[in-house]
N, C-alpha and C positions, 0 to 999 in steps of 0.2 A: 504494500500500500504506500501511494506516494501523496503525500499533502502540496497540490499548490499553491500558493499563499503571495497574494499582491496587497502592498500597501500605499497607499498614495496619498498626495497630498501635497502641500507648499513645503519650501526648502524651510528649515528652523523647527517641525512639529516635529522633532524626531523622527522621520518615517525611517532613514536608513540607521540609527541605533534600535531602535525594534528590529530591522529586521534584521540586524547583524546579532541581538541577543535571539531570533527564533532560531537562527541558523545555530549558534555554540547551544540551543537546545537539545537540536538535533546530533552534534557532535560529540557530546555528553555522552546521550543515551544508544554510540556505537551506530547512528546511521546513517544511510549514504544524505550530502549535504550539498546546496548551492545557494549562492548569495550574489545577487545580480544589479545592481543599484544603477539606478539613472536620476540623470540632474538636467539639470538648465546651468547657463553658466554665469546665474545671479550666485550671488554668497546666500542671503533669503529672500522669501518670498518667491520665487521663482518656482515652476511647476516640479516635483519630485516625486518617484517611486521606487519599488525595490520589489523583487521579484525572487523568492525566498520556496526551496524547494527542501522536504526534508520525506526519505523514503527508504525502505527496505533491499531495493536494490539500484544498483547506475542509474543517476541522473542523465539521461539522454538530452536536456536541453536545459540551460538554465532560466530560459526567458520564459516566462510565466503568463500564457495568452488568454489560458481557459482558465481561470482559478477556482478551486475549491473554497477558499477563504479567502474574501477580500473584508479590509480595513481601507475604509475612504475618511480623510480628513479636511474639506472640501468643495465646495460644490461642482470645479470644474474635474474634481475627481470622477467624482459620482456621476455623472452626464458621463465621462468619456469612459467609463471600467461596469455599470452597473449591469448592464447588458451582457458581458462576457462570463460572468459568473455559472459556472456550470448547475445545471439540473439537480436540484438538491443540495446547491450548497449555500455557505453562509453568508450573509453582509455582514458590517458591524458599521456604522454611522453615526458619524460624531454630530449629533442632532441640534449640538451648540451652532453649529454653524452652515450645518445644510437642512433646509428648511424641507423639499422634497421627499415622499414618500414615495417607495416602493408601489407597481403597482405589480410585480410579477407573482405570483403566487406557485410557485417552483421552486424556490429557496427561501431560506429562513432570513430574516432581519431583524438584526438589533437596532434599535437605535436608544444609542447612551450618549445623554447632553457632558462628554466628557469636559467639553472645555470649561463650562460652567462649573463642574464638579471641580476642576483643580482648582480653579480658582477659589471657589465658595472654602473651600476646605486646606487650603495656603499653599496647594502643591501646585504653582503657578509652571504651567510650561512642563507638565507631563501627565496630561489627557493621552499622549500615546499611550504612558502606561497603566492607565485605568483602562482604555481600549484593551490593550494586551492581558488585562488580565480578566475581562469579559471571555475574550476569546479562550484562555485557557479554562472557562467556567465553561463555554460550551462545546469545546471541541478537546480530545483526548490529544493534546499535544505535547506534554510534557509533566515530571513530579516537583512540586513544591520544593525538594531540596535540588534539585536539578536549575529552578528559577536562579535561587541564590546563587549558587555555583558560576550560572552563567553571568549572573549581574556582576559577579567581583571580579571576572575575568574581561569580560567588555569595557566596567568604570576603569579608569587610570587609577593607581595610587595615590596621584597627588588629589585626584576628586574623588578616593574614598567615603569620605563626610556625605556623597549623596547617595551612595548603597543603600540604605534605609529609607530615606525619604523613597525611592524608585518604589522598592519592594512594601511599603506601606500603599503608593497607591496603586500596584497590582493587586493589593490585597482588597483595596476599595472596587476595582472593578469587579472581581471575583466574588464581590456581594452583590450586586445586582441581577 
């Protein structure tokens, strides 16, 4: 079984640190891996996704066209990726900021006002990781000590100090 996983959104939401922690998820737990990030050539703001494969046997392609699990952060996300999402699989939709609804009823959607939550609740600037940890609430991707592991090895040591604060609002999404 292979998961494939696009996330999207503007340069700054995190999108390619999510997907660089689903990717050392799947490296963790011994399976095959790819991690495929695309930019604009703004520093932010500028359009951005990442393209995150984690599976049982070779990666045949790293570019992720059909996804299984899409994370949009967005609205010009959600217009250009919401369509490709395969038959039965997931949305997650950061609802702070894209106001559209689904109307396909063939895959499941979240929609979590993440940005609003980091904010409301002082973890300013990582609604990715309430997103990401929605996703691990409904999709069997990875163990709780597995999160950790991967977070201390993605943060630097000199941004150790933000190890918790991360893993606190994965912990907020994974209540929803």
């Amino acid at each position: 079984m292979t998961n494939q996983i696009l996330l999207a959104g503007f340069g700054g939401q995190g999108i390619l640190f999510m997907g660089k922690l689903l990717a050392y998820f799947g490296l963790y737990e011994d399976k095959e891996v790819s991690w495929l990030p695309s930019y604009g050539p703004e520093m932010r703001g500028g359009t951005c996704n990442c393209s995150v494969c984690i599976g049982d046997e070779p990666i045949g392609s790293p570019l992720v066209d059909e996804p299984d699990i899409l994370i949009v952060m967005n609205t010009p996300s959600y217009d250009k990726f919401i369509g490709s999402v395969v038959k039965g699989g997931i949305a997650l939709i950061d609802s702070s900021l894209i106001e559209e609804k689904c109307d396909r009823d063939d895959i499941k959607c979240f929609y979590v006002p993440a940005t609003t939550l980091a904010n409301e609740q002082g973890m300013k600037g990582m609604a990715n990781m309430i997103l990401l940890g929605k996703l691990l609430k409904e999709a069997d991707i990875t163990s709780p000590e597995t999160v950790k592991k991967a977070m201390e090895k993605v943060i630097p040591p000199k941004r150790a100090n933000l190890i918790e604060a991360n893993l606190k609002a994965i912990e907020l999404g994974m209540s929803l």
